[in-house]
N, C-alpha and C positions, 0 to 999 in steps of 0.2 A: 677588423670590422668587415662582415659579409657583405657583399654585393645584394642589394637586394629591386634596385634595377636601375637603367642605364641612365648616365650623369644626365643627358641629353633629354630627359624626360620630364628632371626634376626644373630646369629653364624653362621663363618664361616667353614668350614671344619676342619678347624687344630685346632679348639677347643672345637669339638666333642668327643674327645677320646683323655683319657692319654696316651701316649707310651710310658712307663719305658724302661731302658736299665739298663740290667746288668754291674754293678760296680767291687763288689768285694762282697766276702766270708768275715766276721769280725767275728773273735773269742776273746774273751777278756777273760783271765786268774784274778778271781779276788780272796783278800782274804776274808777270810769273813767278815760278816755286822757291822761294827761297829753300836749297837743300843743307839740312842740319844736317844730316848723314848718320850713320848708323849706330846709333843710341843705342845703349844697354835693352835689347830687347826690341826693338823698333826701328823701321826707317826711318825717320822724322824729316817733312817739309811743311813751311808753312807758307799757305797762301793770301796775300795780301789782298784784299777788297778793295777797287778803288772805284767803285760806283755801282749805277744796274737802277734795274727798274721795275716794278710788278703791278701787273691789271687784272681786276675783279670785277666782279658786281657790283660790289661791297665796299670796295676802297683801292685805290690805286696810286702810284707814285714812285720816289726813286730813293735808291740807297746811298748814306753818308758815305763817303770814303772812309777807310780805317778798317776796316773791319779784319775779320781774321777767319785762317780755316786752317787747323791746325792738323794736319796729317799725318796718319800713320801706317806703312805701308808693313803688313804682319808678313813675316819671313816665311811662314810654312807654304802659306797658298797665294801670296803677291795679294792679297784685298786691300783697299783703302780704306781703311775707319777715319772719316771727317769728323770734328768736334769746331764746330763752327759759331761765330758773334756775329751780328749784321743787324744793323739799325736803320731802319726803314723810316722817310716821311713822307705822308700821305700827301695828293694835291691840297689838301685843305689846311696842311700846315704842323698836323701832328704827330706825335713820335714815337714809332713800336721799337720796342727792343724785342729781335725772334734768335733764342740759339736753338741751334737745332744739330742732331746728329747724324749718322750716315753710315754706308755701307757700298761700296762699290766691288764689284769682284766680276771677272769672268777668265776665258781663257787667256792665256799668258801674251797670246801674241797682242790679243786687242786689246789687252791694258797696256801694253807695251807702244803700241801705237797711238793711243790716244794721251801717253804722257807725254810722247813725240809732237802733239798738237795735230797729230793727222784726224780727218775727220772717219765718223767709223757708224754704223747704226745703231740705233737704242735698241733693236733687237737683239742685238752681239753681246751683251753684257748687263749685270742686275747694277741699278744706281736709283737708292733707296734712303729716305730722311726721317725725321721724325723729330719734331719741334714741341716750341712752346712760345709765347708772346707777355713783354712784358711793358705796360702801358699806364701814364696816368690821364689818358685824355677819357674826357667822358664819354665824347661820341664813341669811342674805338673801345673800351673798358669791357667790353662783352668777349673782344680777344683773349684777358687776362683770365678767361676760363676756358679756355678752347686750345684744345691738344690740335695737331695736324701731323698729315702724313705727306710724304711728297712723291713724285717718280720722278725720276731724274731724267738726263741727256750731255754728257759731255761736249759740251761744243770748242772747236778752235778757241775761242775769244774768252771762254768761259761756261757758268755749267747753267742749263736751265733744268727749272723743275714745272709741274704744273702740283701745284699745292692745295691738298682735302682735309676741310676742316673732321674730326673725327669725334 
């Protein structure tokens, strides 16, 4: 099929540019890594949830214990693919379910330190999510269409994100 002109021409306006909107602040308390060790193909740890808290515009409040973050650290380049459950309850009482996914990667030495628990800068390395929300509360039901993206931040205690509805 000939080129007859550029893809970028044939787009309409509203699908020129992302425009995120801020969601909410996610901080996740976890304990440490429980290390499976090195799976067929994988590092495997997984991280245990046991509270946390997030603030919005929109909604705010704190996270069930239990939750999970299932880690895989890939053997070629040391990155962390997160595959994460976390059940949120709003101040008012209602109950999101958000899994969401993830990417962390940089160089050797600051993932190295930051698995150490030392602290390190969100400049030093990419930590990058991508969710969804699963809800039967009315008020919050406009979640259960709304994708998000997140930027991360390793911290000692746990990982914050600041989360854009997309």
């Amino acid at each position: 099929m000939p080129a007859t002109r550029p893809l970028s021409e044939i787009l309409p306006p509203e699908m020129k540019e992302l425009r995120p909107q801020p969601l909410f602040i996610l901080l996740l308390d976890v304990a440490p890594a429980i290390n499976v060790g090195k799976a067929p193909g994988v590092d495997r740890r997984v991280g245990v949830i046991t509270g946390g808290r997030f603030e919005g515009e929109r909604l705010r409040g704190t996270l069930f214990p239990g939750g999970s973050d299932w880690q895989a650290i890939r053997p070629g380049d040391g990155a962390w693919m997160l595959d994460v459950r976390i059940v949120l309850k709003t101040d008012d009482g209602h109950i999101i379910g958000m899994p969401y996914r993830g990417l962390r990667h940089g160089p050797k030495a600051v993932l190295d330190r930051i698995a150490r628990g030392e602290a390190v800068s969100p400049a030093d390395y990419y930590l990058r999510i991508t969710g969804s929300f699963e809800t039967a509360s009315e008020k919050y039901g406009w979640l259960n269409n709304v994708l998000c993206m997140g930027i991360g931040h390793r911290l000692p205690e746990g990982p914050v994100y600041q989360v854009f509805a997309v």
